[in-house]
C-alpha positions in Angstrom: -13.4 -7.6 4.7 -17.0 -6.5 3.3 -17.3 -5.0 7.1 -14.4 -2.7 6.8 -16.3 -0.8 3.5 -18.5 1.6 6.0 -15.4 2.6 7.4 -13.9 3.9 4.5 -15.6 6.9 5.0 -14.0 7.7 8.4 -10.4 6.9 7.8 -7.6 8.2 6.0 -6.5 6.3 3.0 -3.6 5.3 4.6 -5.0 4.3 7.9 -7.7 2.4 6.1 -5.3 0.5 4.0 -3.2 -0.4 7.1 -6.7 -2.2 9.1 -7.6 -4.2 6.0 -4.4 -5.3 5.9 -4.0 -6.0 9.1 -7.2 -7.9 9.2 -6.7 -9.9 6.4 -2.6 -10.6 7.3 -1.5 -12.9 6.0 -3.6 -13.3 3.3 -4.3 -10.0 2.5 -1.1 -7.6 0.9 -1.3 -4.0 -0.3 0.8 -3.5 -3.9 2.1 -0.3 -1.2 3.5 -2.5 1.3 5.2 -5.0 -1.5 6.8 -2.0 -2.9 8.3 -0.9 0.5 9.2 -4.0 1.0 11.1 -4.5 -2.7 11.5 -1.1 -4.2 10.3 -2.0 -8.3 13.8 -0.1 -9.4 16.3 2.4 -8.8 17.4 5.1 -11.4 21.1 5.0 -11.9 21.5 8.0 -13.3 19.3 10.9 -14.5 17.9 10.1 -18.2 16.8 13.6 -19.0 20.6 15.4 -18.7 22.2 15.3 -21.6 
């Protein structure tokens, strides 16, 4: 993974974060893909209406 660092540079973040995952599947996760994958909640309903 210490390879991917000069690449940083040229990529997106997005794009970046997709090849390191990539390369590092399946040992390697992204706290974005999790959360795609298991949303952390849903709002039922608006807390700021009154």
């Amino acid at each position: 993974m210490e390879e991917m660092i000069p690449w940083r540079e040229s990529m997106s973040s997005s794009a970046f974060r997709d090849q390191i995952v990539a390369l590092g599947a399946p040992d390697v996760t992204s706290l974005w893909h999790q959360q795609q994958k298991n949303p952390p909640f849903v709002l039922l309903h608006d807390s700021y209406e009154f």
